[in-house]
C-alpha positions as CSV (number, residue, x, y, z in Angstrom):
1,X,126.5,34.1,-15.6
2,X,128.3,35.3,-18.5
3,X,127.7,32.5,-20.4
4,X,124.0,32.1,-19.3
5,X,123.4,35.6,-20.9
6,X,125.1,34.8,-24.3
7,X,123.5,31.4,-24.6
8,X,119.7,33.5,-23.6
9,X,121.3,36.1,-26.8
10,X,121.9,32.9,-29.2
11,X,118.8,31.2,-27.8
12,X,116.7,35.1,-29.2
13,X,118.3,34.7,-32.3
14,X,118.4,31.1,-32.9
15,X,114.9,29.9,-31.7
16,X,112.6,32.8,-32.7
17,X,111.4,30.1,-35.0
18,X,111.9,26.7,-33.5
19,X,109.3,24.7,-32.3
20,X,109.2,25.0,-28.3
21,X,110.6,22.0,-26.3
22,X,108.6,19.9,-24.0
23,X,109.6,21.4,-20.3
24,X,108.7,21.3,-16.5
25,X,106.0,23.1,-14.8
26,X,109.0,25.4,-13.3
27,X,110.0,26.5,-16.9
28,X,106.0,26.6,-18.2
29,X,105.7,29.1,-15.4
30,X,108.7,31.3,-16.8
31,X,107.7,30.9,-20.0
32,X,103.9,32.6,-18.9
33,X,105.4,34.9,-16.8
34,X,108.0,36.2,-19.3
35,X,105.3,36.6,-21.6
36,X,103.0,38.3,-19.9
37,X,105.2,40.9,-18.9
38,X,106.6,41.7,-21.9
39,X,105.2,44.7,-23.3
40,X,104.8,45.7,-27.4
41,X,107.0,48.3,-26.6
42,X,110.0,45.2,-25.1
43,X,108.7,42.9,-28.2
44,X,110.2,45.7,-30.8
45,X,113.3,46.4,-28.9
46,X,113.7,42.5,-29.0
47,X,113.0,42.7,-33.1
48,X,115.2,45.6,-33.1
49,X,118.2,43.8,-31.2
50,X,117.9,40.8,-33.4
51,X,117.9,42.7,-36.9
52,X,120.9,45.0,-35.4
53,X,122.7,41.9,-34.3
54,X,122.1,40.2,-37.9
55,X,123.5,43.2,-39.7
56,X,126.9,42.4,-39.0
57,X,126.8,39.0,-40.8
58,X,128.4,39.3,-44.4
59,X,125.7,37.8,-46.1
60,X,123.7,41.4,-44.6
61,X,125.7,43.7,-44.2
62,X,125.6,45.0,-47.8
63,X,122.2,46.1,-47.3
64,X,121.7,47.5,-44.2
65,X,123.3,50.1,-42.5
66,X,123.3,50.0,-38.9
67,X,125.3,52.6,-36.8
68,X,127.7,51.6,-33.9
69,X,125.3,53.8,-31.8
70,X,122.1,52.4,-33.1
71,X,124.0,49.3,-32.4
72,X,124.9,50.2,-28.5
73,X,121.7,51.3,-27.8
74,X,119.8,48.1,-28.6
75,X,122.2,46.1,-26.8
76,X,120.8,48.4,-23.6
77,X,117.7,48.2,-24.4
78,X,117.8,44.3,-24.5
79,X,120.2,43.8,-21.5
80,X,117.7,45.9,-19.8
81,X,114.4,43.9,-20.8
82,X,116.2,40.9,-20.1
83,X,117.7,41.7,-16.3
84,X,114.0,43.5,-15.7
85,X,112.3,40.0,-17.1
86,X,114.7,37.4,-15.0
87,X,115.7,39.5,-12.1
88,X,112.7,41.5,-11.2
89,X,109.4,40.6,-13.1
90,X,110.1,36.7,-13.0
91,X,112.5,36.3,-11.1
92,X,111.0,33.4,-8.9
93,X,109.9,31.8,-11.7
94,X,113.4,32.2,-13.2
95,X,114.7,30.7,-10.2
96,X,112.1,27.7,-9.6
97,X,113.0,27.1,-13.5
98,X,116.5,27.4,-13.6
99,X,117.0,25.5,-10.1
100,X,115.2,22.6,-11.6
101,X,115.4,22.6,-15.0
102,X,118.9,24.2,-15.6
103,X,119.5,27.1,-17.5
104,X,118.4,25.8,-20.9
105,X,114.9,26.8,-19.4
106,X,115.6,31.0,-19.7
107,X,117.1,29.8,-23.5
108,X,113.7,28.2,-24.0
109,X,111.6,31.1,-22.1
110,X,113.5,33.4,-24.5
111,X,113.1,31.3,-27.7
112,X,108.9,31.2,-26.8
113,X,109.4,35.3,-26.5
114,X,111.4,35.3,-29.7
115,X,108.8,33.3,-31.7
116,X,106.1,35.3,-30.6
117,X,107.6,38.9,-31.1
118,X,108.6,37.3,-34.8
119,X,104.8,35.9,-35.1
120,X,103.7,39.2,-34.6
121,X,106.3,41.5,-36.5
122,X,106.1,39.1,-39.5
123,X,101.6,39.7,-39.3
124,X,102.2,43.6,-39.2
125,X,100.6,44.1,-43.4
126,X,103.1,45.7,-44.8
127,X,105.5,42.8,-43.7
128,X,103.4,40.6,-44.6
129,X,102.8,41.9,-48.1
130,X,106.8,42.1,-48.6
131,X,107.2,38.7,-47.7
132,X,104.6,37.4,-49.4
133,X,106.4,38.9,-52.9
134,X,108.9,36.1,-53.4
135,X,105.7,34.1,-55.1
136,X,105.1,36.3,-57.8
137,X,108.7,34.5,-58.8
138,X,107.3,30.8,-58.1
139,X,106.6,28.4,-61.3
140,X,103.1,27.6,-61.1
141,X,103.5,25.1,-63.4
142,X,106.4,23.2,-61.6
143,X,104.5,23.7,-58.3
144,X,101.2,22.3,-59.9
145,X,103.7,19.2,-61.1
146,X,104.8,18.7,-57.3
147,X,101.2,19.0,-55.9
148,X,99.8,16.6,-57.6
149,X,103.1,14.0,-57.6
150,X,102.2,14.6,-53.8
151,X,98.8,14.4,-54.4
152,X,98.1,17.1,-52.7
153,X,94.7,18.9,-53.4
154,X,94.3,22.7,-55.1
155,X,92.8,23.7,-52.5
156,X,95.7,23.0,-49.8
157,X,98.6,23.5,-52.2
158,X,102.2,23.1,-51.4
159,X,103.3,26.6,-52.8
160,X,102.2,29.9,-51.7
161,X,99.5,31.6,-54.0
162,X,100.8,34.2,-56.5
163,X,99.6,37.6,-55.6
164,X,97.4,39.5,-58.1
């Protein structure tokens, strides 16, 4: 189970923004269920495990400073959404999906969740606005040169539009 639990983790971190993969009725109905009970409130302690749990990576860690506490306590937090999702909110739907579909299908459930709570942190403005900055650093000039080798139009351009 063990093992089931890590791969869901890996699946949270990994496949917040994979496409989703074509599955059974069993795991469609986990995937909805998982959905609709997640609250905002589980969404951002999803957000907050996944940027705690990237913090540790070297290419991070210079930059963000996440406490062994802050640390413990999202790992709660998540354990707890998770066992409250599978075990108690969804739990026949866990066990229609997993029974027939194998436990890929709570990896896939969670990616779906993942995607969506990333969807949404990444439309919040200011988010969006800081993401958006890298384009003030684009070459409009090379971009222009690889739109129109693609023949791609202005109006659907390849690179993101400098903000003013």
């Amino acid at each position: 189970m063990n093992r089931i639990l890590s791969t869901c983790a890996c699946a949270l971190v990994g496949l917040a923004l994979a496409p989703a993969a074509q599955a059974s009725v069993y795991s469609d109905d986990l995937d909805r269920c998982v959905v609709r009970q997640t609250s905002t409130e589980d969404k951002a302690a999803m957000i907050r495990w996944i940027f705690s749990a990237l913090s540790g990576n070297p290419s991070l860690k210079s930059m963000v400073n996440v406490t062994d506490r802050e640390l413990a306590e999202s790992d709660v937090k998540m354990a707890a959404t998770v066992e409250r999702l599978l075990l108690a909110d969804c739990r026949k739907e866990a066990v229609q999906a997993v029974k027939y579909d194998g436990p890929h299908a709570i990896e896939t459930s969670f990616g779906l969740l993942g995607q969506i709570a990333m969807r949404e942190l990444m439309a919040e403005e200011n988010t969006a606005q800081q993401v958006g900055k890298f384009a003030e650093h684009l070459d409009e000039d090379k971009w222009a040169a690889f739109n129109a080798e693609a023949d791609i139009p202005k109006a659907s351009a390849a690179a993101p539009a400098k903000s003013r």
